[in-house]
TORDOLO-152185 format. One record per residue (C-alpha): x negated, y, z. Coordinates in pm, 1 decimal, always signed. Each point is the difference from the previous one (the first is absolute). Example, Ala and Ser with C-alpha at 12.3 -4.5 7.8 and 13.67 -1.06 7.14 Angstrom:
2
<node><xx>-1230.0</xx><yy>-450.0</yy><zz>+780.0</zz></node>
<node><xx>-137.0</xx><yy>+344.0</yy><zz>-66.0</zz></node>
% end
This chain:
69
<node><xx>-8228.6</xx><yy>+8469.9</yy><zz>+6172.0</zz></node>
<node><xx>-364.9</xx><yy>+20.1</yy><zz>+204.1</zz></node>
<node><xx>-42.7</xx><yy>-11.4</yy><zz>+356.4</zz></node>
<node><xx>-291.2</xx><yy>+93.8</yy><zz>+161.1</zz></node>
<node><xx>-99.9</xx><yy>-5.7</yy><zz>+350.3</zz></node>
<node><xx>-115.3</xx><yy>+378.8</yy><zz>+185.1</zz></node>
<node><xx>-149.9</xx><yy>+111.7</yy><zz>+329.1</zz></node>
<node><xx>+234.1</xx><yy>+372.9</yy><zz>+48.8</zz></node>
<node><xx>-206.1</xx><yy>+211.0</yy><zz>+266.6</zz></node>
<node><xx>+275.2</xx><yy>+166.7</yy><zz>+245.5</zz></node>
<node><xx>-136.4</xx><yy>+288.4</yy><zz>+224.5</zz></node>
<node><xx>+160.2</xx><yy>+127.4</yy><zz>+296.1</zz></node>
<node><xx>-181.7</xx><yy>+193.6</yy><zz>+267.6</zz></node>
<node><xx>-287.8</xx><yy>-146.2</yy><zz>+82.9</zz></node>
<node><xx>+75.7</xx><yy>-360.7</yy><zz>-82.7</zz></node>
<node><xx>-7.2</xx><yy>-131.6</yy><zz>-394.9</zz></node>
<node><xx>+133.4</xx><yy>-322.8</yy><zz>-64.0</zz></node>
<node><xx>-50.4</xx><yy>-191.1</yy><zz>-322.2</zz></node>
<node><xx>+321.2</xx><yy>-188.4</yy><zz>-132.4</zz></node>
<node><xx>+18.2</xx><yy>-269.8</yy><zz>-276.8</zz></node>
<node><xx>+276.4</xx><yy>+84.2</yy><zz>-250.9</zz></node>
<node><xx>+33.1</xx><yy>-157.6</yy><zz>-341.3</zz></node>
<node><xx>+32.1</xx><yy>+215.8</yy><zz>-301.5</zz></node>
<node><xx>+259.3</xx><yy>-59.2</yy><zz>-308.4</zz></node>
<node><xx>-80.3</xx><yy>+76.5</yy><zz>-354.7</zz></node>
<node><xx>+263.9</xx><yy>-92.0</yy><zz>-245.3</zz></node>
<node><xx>-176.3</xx><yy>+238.1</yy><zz>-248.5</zz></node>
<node><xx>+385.2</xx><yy>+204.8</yy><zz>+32.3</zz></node>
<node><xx>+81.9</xx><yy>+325.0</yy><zz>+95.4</zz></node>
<node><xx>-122.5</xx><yy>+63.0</yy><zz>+294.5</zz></node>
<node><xx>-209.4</xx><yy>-282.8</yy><zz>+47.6</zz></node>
<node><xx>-258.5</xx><yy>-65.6</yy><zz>+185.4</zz></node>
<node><xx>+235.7</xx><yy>+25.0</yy><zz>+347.2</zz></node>
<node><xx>-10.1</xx><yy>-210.3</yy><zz>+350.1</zz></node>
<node><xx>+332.7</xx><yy>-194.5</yy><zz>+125.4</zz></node>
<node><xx>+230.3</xx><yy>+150.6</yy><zz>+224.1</zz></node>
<node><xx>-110.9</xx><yy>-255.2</yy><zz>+291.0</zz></node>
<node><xx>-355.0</xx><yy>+95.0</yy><zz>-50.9</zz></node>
<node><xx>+106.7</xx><yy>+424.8</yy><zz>-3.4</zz></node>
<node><xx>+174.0</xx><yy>-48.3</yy><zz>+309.9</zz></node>
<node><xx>-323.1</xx><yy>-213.5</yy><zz>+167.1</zz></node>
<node><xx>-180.9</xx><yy>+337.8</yy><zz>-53.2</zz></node>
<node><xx>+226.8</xx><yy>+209.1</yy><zz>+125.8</zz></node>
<node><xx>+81.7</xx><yy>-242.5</yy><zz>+335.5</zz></node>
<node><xx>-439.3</xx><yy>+4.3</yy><zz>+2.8</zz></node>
<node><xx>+14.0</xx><yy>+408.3</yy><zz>+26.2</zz></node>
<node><xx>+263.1</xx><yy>+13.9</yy><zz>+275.5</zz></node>
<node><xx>-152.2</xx><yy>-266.2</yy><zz>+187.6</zz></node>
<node><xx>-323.8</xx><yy>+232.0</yy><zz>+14.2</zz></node>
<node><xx>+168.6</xx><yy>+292.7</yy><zz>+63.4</zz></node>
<node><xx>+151.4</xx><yy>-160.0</yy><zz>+329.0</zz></node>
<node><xx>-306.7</xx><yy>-119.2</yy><zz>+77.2</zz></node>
<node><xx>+137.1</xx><yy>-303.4</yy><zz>+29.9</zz></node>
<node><xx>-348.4</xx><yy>-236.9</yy><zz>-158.9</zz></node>
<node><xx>+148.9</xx><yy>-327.5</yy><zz>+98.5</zz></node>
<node><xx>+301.2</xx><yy>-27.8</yy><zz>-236.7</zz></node>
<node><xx>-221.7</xx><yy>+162.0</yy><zz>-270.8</zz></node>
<node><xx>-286.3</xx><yy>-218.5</yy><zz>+23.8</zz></node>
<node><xx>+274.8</xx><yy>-299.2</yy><zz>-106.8</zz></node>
<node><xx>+31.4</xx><yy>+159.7</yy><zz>-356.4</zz></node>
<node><xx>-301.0</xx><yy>+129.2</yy><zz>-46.9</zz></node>
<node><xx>-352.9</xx><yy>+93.9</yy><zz>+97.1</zz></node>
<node><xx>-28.7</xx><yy>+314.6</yy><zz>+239.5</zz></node>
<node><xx>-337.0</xx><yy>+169.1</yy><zz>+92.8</zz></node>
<node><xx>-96.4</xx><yy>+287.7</yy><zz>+161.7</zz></node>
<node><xx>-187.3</xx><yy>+337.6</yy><zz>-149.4</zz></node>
<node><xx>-277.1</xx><yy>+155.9</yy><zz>+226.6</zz></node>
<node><xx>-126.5</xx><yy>+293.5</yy><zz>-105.9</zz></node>
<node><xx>-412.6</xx><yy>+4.8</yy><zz>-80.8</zz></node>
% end
């Protein structure tokens, strides 16, 4: 079993935030996968953005803003 660290882009209006997860590969099934901790980090990440709510996202990951060129 590998484990190997990954930056997961979440996008949610106009806010993307980029999340560290860590990927499994146990070279099984249906390997590679992420833990169930790190699925639900992503998941608390998108609500957080879709409240608009930047503070309690910004403690799990790195949020930034898209402006349109």
């Amino acid at each position: 079993m590998t484990k190997r660290q990954h930056t997961k882009l979440v996008h949610e209006g106009d806010y993307v935030a980029e999340v560290d997860i860590e990927i499994i590969d146990t070279g099984e099934g249906w390997s590679p996968y992420i833990s169930i901790d790190d699925a639900q980090k992503l998941d608390e990440v998108r609500e957080y953005l879709k409240k608009g709510d930047l503070k309690s996202a910004t403690r799990i990951a790195r949020v930034f803003h898209l402006n349109p060129v």
